[in-house]
ROTIPA-759717 format. One record per residue (C-alpha): x, y, z. Coordinates in steps of 0.1 Angstrom, whole numbers, plus 5000, padded with zeros to 4 digits. Example, Ala and Ser with C-alpha at 12.3 -4.5 7.8 and 13.67 -1.06 7.14 Angstrom:
BEGIN
512349555078513749895071
END
This chain:
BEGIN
098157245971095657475983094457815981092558055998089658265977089958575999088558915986092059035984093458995947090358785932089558805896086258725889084758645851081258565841080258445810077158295791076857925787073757655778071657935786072758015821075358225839078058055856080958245877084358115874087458265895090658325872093058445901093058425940095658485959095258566004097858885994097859225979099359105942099659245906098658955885098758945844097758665824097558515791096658235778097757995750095957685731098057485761099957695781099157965803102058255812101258385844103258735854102958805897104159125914103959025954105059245984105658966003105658515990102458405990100658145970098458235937096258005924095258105886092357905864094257715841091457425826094157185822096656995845099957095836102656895826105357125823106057445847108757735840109558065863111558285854113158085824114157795844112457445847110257465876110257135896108157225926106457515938103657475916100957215915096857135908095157325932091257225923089757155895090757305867092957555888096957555894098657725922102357835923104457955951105158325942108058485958108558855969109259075940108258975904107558675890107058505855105058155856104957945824103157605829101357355800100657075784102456875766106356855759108557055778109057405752112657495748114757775770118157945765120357825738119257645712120557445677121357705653120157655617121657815584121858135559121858065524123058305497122058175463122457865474124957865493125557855530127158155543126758165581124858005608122458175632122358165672119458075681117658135718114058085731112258215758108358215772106258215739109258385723112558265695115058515682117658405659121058635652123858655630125158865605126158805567128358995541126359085510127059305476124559585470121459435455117859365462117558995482114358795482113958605517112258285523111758095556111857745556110657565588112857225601108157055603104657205593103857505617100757475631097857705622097258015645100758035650101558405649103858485614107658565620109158895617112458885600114659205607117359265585119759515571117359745591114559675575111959455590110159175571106659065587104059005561104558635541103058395515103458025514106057895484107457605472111157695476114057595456115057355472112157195470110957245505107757435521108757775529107958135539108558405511108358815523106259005496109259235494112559245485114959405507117859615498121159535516124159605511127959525529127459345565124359295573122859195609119958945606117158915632114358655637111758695657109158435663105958455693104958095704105957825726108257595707108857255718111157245691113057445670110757575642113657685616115657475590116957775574117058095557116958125520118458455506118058465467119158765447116758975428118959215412122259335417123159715413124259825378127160095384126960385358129760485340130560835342130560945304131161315282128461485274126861375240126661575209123461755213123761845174124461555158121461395139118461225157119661265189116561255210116661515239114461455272113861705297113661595331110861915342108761785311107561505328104061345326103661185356104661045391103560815419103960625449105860935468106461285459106361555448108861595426110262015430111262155399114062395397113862675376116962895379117862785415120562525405124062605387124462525344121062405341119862225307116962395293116862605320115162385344115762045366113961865392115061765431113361635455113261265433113161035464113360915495110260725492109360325484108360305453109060675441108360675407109060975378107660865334108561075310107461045271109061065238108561015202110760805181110960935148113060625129113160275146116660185157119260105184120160455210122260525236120960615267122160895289121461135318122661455336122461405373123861525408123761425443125661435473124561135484127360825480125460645455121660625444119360365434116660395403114860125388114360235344111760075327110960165289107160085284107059915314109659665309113459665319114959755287118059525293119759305321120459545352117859785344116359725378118959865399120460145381123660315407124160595402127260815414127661025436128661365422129561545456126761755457123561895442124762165419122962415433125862625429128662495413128062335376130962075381128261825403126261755371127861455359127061235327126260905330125060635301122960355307122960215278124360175240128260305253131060145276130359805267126459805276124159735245121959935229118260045233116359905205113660145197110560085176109460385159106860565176105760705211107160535237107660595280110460625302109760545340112360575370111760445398113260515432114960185454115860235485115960575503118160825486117861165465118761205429118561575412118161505374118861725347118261635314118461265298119261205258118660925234121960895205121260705180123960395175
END
């Protein structure tokens, strides 16, 4: 093919080289176009917007192999135009070239590849690809918890390959570390956990030409499941050693905030005092202290209310999960934030009563930490320690 380098629609670029400027046309075309172009490590995606067909020629480097527009296999209408340049037969309207080196990259459908839960397959994903893109769908059923997600790719990805983005249960997933997987294999591991809960849709996205497909699978491992509290009665403030917390006497907070402390403005309050406002926020977290008089095994309780359907703390005791399920405390919902009516405090107990074990306390000072999960409010009244 050939092409005329008319002023009309030339691209020009100069750069620096052995000491010398050289001028090198990117795009000519004998037509008013709209060109866009960008280029890969062996492909070049060429976009056209032509009032009329025309030919554009576009400086490639390379001799193509391979040619796609608009999706499809391109088997003419496209060829080496000089050295180092390729034209294409642009029609009227818009236009989306693809041509490269190499093997023909895969378009439309292609073989889907698996979901694992713990180890076990529970659905397969659709997989499609288009110019310099994959996506991958499906959806899976899942109990409330926290889920650690790992990639593993079907051969080694290249380096320079942008990173995935993995979108799921609404949250998106784009910042990985290489692992050694379970099963042995070399994988992709998010830095964070994602909370999901019931039927979840799942979304990969992944930016590069693929010859073929890059995925083996996708490893879902649980972190934690959620720990339902039990609704409990309120315990005997005046029986001996009970420890008594109050959740305005904090000492601290992080990662989100602030905590508002209620004085007077919510019904039947402990002490005279609460706090609101704990959450939404990643990583919300409120410590409190206490002193342990006599070493020993407690019970652990709280006073809390929220309208929301359920909500999510992490408890840590000196900075450690005091027992199994610690990291994804539920609790319930209470139908609303006892602002006015005393009924929406409800007990709960974490520990030490309803079949849960007991805290076992050295004597001494120690620190209580909550932590939000996820993205909903908890009001908190007041939290006691029984002894057991």
């Amino acid at each position: 093919m050939r092409c005329s380098l008319l002023a009309v629609g030339l691209l020009l670029a100069t750069c620096a080289a052995l000491g010398y400027a050289e001028t090198r046309t990117y795009i000519a075309c004998d037509r008013p176009v709209t060109c866009c172009v960008s280029y890969g490590t062996q492909s070049v995606t060429l976009q056209v917007q032509a009032r009329e067909a025309c030919e554009v020629c576009v400086w490639a480097g390379f001799e193509p192999t391979w040619a796609f527009v608009n999706g499809e296999k391109a088997r003419q209408g496209w060829g080496r135009a000089s050295d180092g340049m390729v034209a294409v037969q642009a029609p009227a309207g818009d236009a989306l070239w693809e041509f490269g080196i190499g093997d023909w990259p895969l378009r439309g459908d292609g073989p889907p590849f698996a979901l694992r839960v713990d180890g076990k397959q529970r659905t397969l994903l659709r997989t499609s690809f288009w110019a310099r893109r994959m996506e991958a769908r499906g959806e899976v059923k899942l109990p409330l918890g926290l889920y650690r997600a790992t990639l593993i790719p079907a051969h080694p990805i290249p380096n320079g390959t942008p990173a995935p983005k993995l979108r799921i249960g609404g949250q998106e997933l784009a910042d990985w570390e290489d692992v050694l997987a379970a099963n042995g294999r070399q994988g992709l591991r998010a830095k964070t956990d994602a909370l999901l809960d019931g039927d979840v849709g799942v979304q990969l996205t992944w930016a590069d030409t693929f010859t073929r497909s890059p995925m083996r699978e996708i490893l879902l491992e649980t972190a934690a499941t959620a720990t339902p509290l039990a609704k409990a009665d309120p315990p005997d403030f005046g029986a001996p050693g009970v420890i008594v917390i109050e959740a305005e006497d904090y000492k601290r907070e992080g990662d989100g905030g602030p905590v508002q402390v209620s004085k007077g403005e919510h019904a039947d309050q402990h002490g005279g005092a609460s706090i609101f406002s704990f959450g939404p926020g990643k990583g919300h977290w409120v410590e409190w202290e206490f002193n342990v008089p006599t070493a020993g095994k407690y019970a652990l309780y709280a006073r809390t209310a929220t309208q929301e359907d359920y909500s999510l703390r992490a408890l840590t005791i000196d900075r450690k999960p005091p027992f199994e399920g610690a990291a994804l405390l539920q609790f319930p919902g209470t139908g609303g934030w006892a602002r006015t009516d005393a009924s929406q405090w409800v007990w709960t107990v974490f520990a030490g009563a309803d079949g849960r074990p007991p805290l076992e306390l050295a004597a001494g000072e120690h620190r209580l930490r909550l932590t939000t999960v996820g993205d909903k409010h908890v009001n908190v009244d007041v939290m006691a320690l029984v002894p057991r």
